[in-house]
N, C-alpha and C positions, 0 to 999 in steps of 0.2 A: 530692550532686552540685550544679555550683554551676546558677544557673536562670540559663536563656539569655535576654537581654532582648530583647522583642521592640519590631521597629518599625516601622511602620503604611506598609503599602504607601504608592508613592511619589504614586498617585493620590488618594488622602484625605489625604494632608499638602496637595495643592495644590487641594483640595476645602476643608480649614477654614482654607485660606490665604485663599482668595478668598472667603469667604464674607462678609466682612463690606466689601468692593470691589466683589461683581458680584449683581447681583437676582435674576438666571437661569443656569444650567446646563443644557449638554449632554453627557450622559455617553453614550457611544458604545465602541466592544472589546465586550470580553466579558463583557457585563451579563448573559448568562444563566449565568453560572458563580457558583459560590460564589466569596464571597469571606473572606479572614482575617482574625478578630478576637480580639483577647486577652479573655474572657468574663471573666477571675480572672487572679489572679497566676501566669503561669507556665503558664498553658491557654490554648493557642490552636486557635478551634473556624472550623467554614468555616459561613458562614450566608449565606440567600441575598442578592440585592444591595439590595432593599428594604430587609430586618431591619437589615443593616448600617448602609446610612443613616440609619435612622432613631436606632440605637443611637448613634452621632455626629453626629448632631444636636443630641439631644437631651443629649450629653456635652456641650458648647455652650455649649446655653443655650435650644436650639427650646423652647419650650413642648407644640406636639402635632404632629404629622406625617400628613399624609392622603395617600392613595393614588388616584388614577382612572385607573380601563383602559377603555378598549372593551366595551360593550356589556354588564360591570359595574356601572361605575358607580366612585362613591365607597368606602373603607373604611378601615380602620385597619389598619393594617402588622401590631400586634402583635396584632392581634383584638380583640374589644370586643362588645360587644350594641348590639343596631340603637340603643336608649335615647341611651347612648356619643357614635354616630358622631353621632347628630342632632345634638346639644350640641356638639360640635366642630364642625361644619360651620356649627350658627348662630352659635357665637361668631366664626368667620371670615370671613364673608361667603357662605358656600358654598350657600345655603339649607337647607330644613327637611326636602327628600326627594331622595333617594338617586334620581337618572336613570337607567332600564334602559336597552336599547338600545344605539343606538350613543352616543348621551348626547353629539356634539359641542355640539351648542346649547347645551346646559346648561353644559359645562366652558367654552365661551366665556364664557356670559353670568356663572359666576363669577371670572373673571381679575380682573376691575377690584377688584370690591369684595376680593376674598382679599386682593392688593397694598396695597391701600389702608386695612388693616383698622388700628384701633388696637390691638387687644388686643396678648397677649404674643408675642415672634416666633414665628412659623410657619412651616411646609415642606411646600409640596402638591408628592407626586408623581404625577409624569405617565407612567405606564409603559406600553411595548411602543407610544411615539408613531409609529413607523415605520406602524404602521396606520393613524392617523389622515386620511390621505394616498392618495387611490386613484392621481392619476397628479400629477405635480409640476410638468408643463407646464403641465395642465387643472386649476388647482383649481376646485370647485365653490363657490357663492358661502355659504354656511358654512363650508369650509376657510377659504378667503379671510377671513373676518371671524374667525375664530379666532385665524389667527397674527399679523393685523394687531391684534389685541387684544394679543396677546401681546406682538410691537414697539414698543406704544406704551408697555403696563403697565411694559417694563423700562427704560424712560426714565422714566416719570412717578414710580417705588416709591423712599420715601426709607426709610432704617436709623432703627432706632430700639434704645435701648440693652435689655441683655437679657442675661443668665444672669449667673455669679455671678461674671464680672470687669466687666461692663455695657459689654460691648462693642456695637457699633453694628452689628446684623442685620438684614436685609431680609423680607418675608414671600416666602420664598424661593422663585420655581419652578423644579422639577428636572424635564427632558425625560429619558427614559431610551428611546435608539432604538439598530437594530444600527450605525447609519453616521448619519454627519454629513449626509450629503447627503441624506438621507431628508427632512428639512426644508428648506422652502426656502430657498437662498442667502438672499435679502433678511433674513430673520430672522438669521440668525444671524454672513455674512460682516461682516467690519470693523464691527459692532456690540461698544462702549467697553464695553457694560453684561453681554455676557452672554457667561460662558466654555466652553469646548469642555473636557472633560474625557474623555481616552479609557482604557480599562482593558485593560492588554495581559495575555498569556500566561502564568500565573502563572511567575517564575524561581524558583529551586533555593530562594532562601533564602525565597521564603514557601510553598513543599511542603514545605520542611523545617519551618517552622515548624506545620504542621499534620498531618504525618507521624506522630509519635510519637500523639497523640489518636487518629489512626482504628487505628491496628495494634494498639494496647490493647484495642481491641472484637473482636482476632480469638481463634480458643482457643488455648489453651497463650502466652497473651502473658506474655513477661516484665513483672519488674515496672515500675513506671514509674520513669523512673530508671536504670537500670539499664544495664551494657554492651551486653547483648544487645541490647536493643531502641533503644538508640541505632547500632549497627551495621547491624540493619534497619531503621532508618530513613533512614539514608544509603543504604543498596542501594535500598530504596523511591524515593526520590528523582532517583538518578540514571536507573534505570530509567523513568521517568514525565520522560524529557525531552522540554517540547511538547505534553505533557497539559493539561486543564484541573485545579482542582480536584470539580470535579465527576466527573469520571474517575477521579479515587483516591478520591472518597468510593465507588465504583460498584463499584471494584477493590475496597475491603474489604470492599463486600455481596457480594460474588461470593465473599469466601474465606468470610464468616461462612457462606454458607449453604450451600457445601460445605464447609467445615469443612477450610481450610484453616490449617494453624498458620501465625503468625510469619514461621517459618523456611522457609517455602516461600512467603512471597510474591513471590518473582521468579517463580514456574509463574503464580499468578493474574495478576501483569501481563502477561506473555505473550499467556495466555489471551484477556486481557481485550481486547489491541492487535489481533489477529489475528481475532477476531469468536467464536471458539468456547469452549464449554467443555470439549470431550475432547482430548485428545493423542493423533494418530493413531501419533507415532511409537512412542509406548509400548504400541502394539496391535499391531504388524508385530512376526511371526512371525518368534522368533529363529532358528528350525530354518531356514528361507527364506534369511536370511542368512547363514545358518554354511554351505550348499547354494551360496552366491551364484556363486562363481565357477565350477563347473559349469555351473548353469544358464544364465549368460552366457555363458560359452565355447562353448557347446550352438550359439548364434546368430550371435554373432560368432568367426568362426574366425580363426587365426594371428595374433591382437591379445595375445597373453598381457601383455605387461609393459602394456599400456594397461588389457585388463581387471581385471588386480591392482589397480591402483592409483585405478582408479575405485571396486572394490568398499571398497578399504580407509576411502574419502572416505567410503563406504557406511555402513559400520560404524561409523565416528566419529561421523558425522549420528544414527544410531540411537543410540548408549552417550553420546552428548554428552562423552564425553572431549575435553578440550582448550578445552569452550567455558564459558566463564566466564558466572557469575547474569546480570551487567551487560553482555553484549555482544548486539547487537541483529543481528550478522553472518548471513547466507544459512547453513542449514545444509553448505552443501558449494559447492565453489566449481570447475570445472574448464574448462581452454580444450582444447578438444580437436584436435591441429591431423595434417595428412598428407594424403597424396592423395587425388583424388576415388574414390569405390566402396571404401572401405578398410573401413566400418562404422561411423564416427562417430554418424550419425543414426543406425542400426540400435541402435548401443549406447544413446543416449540414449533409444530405445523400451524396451529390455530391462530397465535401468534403473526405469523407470517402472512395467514391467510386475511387477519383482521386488518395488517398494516399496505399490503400489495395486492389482495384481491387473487391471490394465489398462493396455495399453501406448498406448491412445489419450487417456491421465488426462492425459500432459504436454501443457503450455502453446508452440508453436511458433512462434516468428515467423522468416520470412524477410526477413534485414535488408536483400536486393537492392532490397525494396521502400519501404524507409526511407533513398535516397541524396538524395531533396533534403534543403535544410539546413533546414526547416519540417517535415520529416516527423516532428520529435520529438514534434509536437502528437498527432500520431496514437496515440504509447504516452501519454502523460500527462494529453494532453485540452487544448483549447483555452482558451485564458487567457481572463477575464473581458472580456464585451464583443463576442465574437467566435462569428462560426458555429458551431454544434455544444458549446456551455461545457457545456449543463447533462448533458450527453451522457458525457462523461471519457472517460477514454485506454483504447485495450486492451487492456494492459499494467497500469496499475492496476486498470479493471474487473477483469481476469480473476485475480489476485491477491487482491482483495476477496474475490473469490466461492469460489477455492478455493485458501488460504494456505499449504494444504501439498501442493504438486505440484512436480514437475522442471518448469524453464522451461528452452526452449533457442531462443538467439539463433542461427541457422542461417547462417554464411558471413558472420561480424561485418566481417569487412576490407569488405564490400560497402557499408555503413552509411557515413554523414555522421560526420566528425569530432563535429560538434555533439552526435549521439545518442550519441557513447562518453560525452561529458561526464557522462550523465545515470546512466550506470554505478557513477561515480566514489562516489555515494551509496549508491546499493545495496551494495554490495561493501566498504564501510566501516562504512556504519552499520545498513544493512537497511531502511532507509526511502528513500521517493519521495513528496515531495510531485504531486500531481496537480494540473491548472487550475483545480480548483475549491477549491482550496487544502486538502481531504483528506490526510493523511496513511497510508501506504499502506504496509505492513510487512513483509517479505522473509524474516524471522527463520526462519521454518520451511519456505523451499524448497528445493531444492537448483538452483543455474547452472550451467548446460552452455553455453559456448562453441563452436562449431564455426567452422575457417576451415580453406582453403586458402593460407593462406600459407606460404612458404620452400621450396614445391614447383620454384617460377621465382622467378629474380632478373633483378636490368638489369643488362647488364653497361656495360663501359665509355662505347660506340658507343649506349648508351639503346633497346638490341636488348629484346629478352624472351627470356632462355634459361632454359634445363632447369638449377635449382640442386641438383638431387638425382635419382637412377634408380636401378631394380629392381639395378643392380650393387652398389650400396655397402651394406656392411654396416648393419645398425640404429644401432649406437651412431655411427658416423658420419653416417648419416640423420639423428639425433634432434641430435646438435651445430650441423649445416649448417642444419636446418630452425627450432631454438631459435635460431641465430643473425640470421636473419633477420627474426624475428620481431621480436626483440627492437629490430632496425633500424628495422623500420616503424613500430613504438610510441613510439620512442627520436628518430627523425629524418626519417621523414617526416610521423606526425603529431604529433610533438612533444609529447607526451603517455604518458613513463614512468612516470608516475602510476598508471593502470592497470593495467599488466604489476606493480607493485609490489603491488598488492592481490590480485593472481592468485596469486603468489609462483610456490612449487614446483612451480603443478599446473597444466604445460604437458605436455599429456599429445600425445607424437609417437607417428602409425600408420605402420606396416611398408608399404611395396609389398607386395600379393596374390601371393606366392611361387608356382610350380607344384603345390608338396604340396598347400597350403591350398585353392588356385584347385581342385583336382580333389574337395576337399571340398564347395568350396562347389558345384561341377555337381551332384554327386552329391545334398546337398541339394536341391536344388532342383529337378533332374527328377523326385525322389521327390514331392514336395510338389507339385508339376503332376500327378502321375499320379495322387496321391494324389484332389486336388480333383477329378478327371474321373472319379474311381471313382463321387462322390456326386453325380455326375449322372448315373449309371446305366450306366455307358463305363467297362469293366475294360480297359485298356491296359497292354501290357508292353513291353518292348522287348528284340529277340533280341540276342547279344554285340556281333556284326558292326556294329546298327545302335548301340546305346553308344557305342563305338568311332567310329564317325565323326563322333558327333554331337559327342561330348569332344573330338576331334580341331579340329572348326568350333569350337566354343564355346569354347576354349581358347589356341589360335590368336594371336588379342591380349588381353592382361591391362592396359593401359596406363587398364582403364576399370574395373579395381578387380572387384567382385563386382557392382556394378550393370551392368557393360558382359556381367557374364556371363549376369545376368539378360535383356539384351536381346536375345542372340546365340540362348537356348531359348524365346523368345517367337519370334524369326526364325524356327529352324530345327525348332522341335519344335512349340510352342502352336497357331502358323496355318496350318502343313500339317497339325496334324492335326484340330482344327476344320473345316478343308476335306473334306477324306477322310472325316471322319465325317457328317457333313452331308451328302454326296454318297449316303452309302450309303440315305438317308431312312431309316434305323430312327432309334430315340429309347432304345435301350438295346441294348448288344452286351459281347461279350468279344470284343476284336481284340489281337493280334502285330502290331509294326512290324518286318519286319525289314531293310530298308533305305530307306536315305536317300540319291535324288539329288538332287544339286547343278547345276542347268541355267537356265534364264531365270529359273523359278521353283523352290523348293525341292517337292520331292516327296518323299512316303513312299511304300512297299509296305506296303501293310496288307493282312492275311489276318483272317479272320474268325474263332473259333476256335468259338464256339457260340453260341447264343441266351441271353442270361438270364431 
């Protein structure tokens, strides 16, 4: 196979560009990442950003390279015995003892002589300088003379020739900080002599080039060379979009030490993006899901073709049918739309309840609550600079903390055009960057949408009518209410984007038919008598009183199963709370057997015995 040539990221070509033009350097990005270096023909290894340098330096023509940090001190990059460093440090000006502490005095007091040193050219770096610096408004009068030593040194350091073409090198000093600004302006803006060098985010082609090296250390690695492992190392790569290298070096300790092969490193990046090491979905109980649509229909009644189609989202999420190594996509994706009291939210608990064994697991936000166009700050976190950054969004928090849950955006049409934007990522790629420029991962939740939309339209006149009612069939319901949707995503917020990423899984609910609505009563007076049993209170109710009370609670359906809920909290929960309360016992066995309907709702309760 033929060997791929490698070429030197595009920040070290304008590192040995300028070396022999600028005295000083600021290198600033992602100096805590590794970075890629060809070690031999045809291997390319990730090393950290010191080794690097100094390895190209000294490619050059450096003669030695020293390092000073905080509260270190002085040392040698590639290591060395204290003997070593002395000798280096005297031959440069550096003095004869290694400063503990914070050691600014001392790295002042050798700027001039390093710069000014004859020997062969040199490279002192100056790493993690963002410390050096307690506040940038207030420096202390040692800051103060340090970087004004510095300013002066990179005016006054003349080149002198050096390595084996005798080009003309400076005794070089390299600032290694996270940010530019960390130093003060005066030092570094519209200063001729000293350059700004920034190290971004590794791209495709230098993980590619360091790809193949770390998946060779995992087991069962093809050989090097070879199809296989050129295959995974393209899936490696694409997968690790926005990674550091430091993060694939972390992803291959994660497979070595679970002993993952090769051929399943798209589970360890996964794993690795999303914070955990186990896969909850591969622990949810198949029997639960082959059970699924029972148990949901158990809860939400006369939803059939919506609970189908949700469990079936179900089942994909679980067997991963459909979802490719390389997709970073939400396991399950649904907008769930129809009238209010249908079950939407109900389903999205059930849901929750089927997959974590607890239906208070999912994630909910009410997006009535996100209608100003800033409210976006609130899911992602406020941008740098501003109230609450260090703080982040609670939408990414709560995604951090637990990756694999049902999240459900409640009543989206209520939300800010602006917060749909922010979907746009989710729903395509699985990721949300956060304020604090976090990367924040979707892969393994499943999205529930809920809205009332295409319930009402405008009509001509810009009235509010009734777009759909309990008369029209479902499959006409589901056309009328998918239409409109489609409108308001399409041409009022001008943003079919979204609806294209939702695709097929606009999932429309039924009007609360009579048959169902008399289920759901019946649920649910059971479940109130049921709770009143376990506080000591055996209540029944005689035919007569059923009957009238189904009769009340039935009456208007226009509020779904939650309107039904609130008609046996009216007419059953606080008359009989009252009545029993009245009787002053704190345990009984009572008969309801009727129910009037007068200023206030009354029952007849009989007492039937003592418990």
């Amino acid at each position: 196979m033929t060997t791929v040539h490698f070429e030197k990221p595009r920040w070290i070509r304008d590192l040995r560009r300028f070396l022999p033009l600028k005295s000083q350097f600021v290198i600033t990005g992602c100096v805590r990442d590794l970075q890629a270096r060809e070690v031999s023909d045809g291997v390319v290894a990730a090393l950290s950003l010191i080794n690097c340098l100094e390895s190209e330096l000294r490619e050059v023509g450096y003669s030695d390279v020293v390092t000073f940090r905080p509260f270190s001190g002085f040392s040698l990059p590639s290591g060395g015995s204290a003997e070593q460093l002395t000798q280096v440090m005297t031959r440069h000006g550096l003095g004869s003892e290694n400063p503990c502490g914070h050691g600014i005095d001392a790295l002042a007091a050798a700027i001039d002589p390093f710069v000014q040193s004859n020997e062969a050219p040199a490279a002192l770096i100056i790493d993690f300088a963002s410390r050096l610096v307690n506040r940038l408004d207030v420096l202390s009068s040692a800051e103060q003379g340090l970087f004004t030593r510095a300013q002066i040194a990179s005016h006054t350091a003349r080149p002198r020739p050096g390595g084996p073409t005798r080009a003309p090198f400076y005794n070089s000093i390299i600032w290694v900080a996270d940010r530019e600004t960390d130093l003060p302006g005066w030092l570094t803006l519209e200063n001729p002599r000293i350059r700004h060098i920034s190290i971004p985010v590794p791209d495709s082609i230098i993980r590619k080039s360091v790809a193949p090296m770390m998946l060779r250390t995992l087991p069962d690695a093809p050989a090097s060379g070879s199809p296989e492992l050129a295959a995974q190392a393209d899936l490696f790569v694409n997968l690790t979009e926005g990674l550091l290298l430091a993060d694939l070096n972390s992803i291959a300790q994660l497979g070595r030490s679970e002993g993952i092969s090769v051929a399943e490193i798209a589970d360890a990046v996964r794993r690795y993006k999303v914070g955990v090491t186990e896969d909850p979905w591969k622990r949810i109980d198949r029997s639960k899901i082959a059970a699924a649509e029972g148990f949901v229909r158990n809860r939400v009644k006369g939803q059939d073709h919506a609970v189908q189609h949700l469990v079936d989202i179900i089942k994909r999420a679980v067997t991963g049918v459909g979802r490719s190594n390389a997709s970073g996509r939400p396991r399950g994706v649904a907008f769930l739309a129809g009238p209010t009291g249908v079950g939407k939210t109900e389903l999205a608990k059930t849901v929750t309840s089927l997959l974590f064994g607890d239906e208070s697991a999912y994630i909910r936000f009410d997006m009535s609550e996100f209608s100003a166009e800033h409210a976006d700050q609130r899911l992602i976190g406020a941008p740098p600079g501003y109230v609450g950054y260090d703080a982040g969004g609670e939408l990414t928090n709560a995604i951090r903390e637990r990756p694999f849950s049902v999240v459900l955006f409640d009543e989206i049409e209520k939300a800010h055009p602006r917060i749909l934007d922010k979907f746009l990522q989710v729903l395509d790629d699985g990721v949300l960057t956060s304020g604090r420029g976090d990367r924040v991962y979707f892969s393994e939740a499943i999205i529930l949408f809920t809205s009332n939309l295409g319930i009402y339209r405008t009509d001509a006149t810009g009235q509010r009518v009734a777009n759909v009612g309990p008369a029209d069939k479902r499959d006409v319901l589901t056309a009328k209410v998918r239409q409109e949707i489609e409108n308001h995503f399409k041409l009022v917020l001008n943003r079919p984007e979204i609806l294209n990423r939702i695709g097929e899984n606009i999932i429309v609910f039924d009007f609360i038919r009579r048959d169902i609505a008399e289920q759901i009563f019946d649920q649910q007076v059971e479940r109130l008598l049921w709770d009143t049993r376990a506080l000591g209170f055996d209540v029944t109710l005689s035919t007569a009183a059923r009957e009238s009370l189904r009769d009340l609670c039935l009456s208007d359906l226009s509020n779904g199963g939650r309107g039904i809920r609130n008609m046996i909290e009216a007419y059953l929960a606080n008359p009989l709370a009252r009545a029993v309360f009245d009787t002053g016992k704190l345990s009984g066995s009572f008969e309801i057997t009727n129910l009037v309907v007068g200023d206030k709702i009354n029952l007849m309760v009989e007492e039937r015995s003592v418990l």
